[in-house]
C-alpha positions in Angstrom: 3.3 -16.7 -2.6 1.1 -14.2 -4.0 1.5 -10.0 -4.0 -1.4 -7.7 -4.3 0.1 -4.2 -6.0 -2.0 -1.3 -5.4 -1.5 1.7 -7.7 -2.7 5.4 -7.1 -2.0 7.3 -10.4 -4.7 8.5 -13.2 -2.4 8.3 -15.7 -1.9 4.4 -17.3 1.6 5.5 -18.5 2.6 7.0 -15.1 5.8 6.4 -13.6 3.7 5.1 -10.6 2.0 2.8 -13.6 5.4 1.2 -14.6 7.0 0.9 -11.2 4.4 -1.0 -10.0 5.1 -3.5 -13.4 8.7 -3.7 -12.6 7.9 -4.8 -9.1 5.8 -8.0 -10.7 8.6 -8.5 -12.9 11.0 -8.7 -10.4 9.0 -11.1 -8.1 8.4 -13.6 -11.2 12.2 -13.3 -12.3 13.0 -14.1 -8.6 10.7 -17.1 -8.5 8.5 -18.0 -11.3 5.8 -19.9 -8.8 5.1 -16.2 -7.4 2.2 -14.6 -8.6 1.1 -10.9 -8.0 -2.0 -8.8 -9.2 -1.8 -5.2 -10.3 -5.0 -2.8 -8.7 -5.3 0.2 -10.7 -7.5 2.3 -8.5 -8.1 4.8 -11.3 -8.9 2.7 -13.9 -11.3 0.6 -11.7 -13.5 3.7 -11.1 -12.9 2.8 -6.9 -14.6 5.6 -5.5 -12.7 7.1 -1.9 -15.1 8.7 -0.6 -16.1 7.9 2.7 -19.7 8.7 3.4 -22.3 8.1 5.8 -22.7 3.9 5.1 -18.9 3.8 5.4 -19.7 5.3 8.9 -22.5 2.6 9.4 -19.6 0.3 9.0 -17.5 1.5 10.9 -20.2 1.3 14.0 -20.4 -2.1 13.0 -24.2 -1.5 12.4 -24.0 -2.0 8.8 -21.8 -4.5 6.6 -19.4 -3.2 4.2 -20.5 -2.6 0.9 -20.0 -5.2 -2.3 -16.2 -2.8 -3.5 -15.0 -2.6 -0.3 -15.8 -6.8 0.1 -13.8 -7.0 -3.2 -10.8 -5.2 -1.6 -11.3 -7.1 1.2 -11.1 -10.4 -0.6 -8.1 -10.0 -2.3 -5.9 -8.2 0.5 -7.0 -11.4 2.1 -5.5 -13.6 -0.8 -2.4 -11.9 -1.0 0.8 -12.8 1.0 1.8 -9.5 0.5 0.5 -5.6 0.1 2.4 -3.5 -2.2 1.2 0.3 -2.0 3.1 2.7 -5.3 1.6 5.8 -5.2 3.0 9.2 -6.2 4.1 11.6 -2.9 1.6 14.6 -2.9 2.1 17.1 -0.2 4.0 15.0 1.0 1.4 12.3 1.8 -0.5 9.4 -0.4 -2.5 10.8 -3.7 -6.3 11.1 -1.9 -7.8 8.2 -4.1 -5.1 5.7 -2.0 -6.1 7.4 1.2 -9.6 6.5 0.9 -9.2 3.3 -0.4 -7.4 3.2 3.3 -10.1 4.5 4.7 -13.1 2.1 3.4 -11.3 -0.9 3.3 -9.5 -0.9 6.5 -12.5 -0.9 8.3 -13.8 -1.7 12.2 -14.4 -5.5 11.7 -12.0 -6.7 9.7 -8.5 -4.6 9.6 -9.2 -4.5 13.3 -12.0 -4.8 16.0 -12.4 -1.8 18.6 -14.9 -2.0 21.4 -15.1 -0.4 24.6 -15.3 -3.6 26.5 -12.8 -5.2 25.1 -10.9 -2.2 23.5 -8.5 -2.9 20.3 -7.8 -6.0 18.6 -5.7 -5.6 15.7 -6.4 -8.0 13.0 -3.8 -7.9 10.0 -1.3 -9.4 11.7 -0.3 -12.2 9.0 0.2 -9.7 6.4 3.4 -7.9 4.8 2.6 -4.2 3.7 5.6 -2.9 1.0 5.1 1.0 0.9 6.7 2.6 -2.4 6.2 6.6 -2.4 7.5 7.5 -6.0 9.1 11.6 -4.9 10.3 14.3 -6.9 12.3 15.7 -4.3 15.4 14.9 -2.9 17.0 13.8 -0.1 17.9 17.0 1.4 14.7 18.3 1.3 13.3 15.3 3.0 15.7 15.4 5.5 15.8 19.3 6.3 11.8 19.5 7.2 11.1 16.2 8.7 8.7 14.8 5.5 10.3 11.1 5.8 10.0 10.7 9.4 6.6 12.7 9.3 5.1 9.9 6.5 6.2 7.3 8.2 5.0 8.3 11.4 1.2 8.7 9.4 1.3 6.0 7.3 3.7 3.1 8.9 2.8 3.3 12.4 -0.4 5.0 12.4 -2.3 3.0 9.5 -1.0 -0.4 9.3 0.8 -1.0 12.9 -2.6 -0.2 14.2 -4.2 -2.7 12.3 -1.3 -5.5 13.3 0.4 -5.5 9.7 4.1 -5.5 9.4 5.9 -3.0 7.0 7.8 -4.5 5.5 9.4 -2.1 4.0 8.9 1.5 3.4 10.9 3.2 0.9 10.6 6.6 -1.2 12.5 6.8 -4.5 13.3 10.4 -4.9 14.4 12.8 -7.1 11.8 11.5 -9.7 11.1 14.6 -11.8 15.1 14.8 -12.3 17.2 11.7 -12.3 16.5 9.0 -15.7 13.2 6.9 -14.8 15.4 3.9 -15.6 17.0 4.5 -11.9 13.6 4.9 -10.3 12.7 1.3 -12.6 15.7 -0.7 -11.5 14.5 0.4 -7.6 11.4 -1.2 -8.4 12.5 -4.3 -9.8 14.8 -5.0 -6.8 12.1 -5.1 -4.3 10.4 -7.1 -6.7 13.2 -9.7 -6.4 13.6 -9.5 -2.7 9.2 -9.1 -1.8 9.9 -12.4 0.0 13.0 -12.9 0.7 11.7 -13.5 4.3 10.2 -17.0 3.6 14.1 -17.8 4.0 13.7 -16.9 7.3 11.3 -19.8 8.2 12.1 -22.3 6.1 
């Protein structure tokens, strides 16, 4: 099976950056036929913006532009979708976001029509979502963030495009407990990214 691991962070070196490694590691160490690719949005120069051919797309009067296609392709290769992003303001880094909003477009992540009204389209694929938080648990908790990302991201993203989170995790207290904690995290999903395949086999 193959994982596509989509990383929001500028900095190569990141804590983002080396999560996202762990989580390939893992998935080889837990079966060596898996294979995974890293997407470093950064360093690919993938530009969010969403501007007025996006919108063309989006009317289904224009098709989607050769990146977007490219995004397209692989999400469509992979087994499963792996998003590591840092939390900021308590949300996705604004690069992921509009990688989001391009890519998941009207004709592909989902069809909507009056007529014949929503048709959600990603239902084969397994979306991992790893928010990498320098907060803690208590803070999370006390305002609502966790329940408040989830309720953006998990449901109103990928449920309205038919994919199944998998699983949605934030590994807090990252600007104060030893990155080696935060690592280990990532290597465990790693190991367990399809663990589900037990499940039907």
């Amino acid at each position: 099976m193959h994982a596509l691991i989509v990383v929001a962070h500028p900095e190569p070196h990141s804590l983002s950056h080396s999560v996202a490694a762990r989580i390939g590691a893992g998935l080889v160490a837990a079966n060596p036929a898996d294979t995974f690719e890293i997407v470093d949005l950064a360093a690919q120069g993938f530009d969010p913006r969403f501007s007025a051919a996006d919108l063309q797309v989006h009317r289904t009067q224009a098709a989607p532009p050769a990146d977007v296609r490219d995004e397209q392709a692989r999400i469509d290769r992979a087994d499963a979708l792996v998003l590591v992003f840092p939390v900021y303001w308590w949300s996705m880094p604004a690069l992921l976001k509009g990688w989001i909003d391009r890519v998941f477009s009207n004709g592909w992540a989902f069809d909507f029509s009056l007529d014949a009204g929503l048709i959600k389209k990603l239902q084969r694929l397994r979306v991992h979502l790893v928010g990498i938080a320098g907060a803690d648990a208590g803070t999370y908790e006390r305002h609502g963030y966790e329940s408040a990302m989830k309720t953006q991201i998990d449901h109103g993203i990928f449920d309205y495009c038919g994919a199944r989170v998998a699983s949605s995790q934030l590994l807090l207290d990252s600007e104060t407990q030893e990155p080696a904690i935060t690592l280990r995290a990532g290597e465990q999903l790693g190991r367990t990214l399809f663990a589900h395949r037990l499940e039907t086999a």
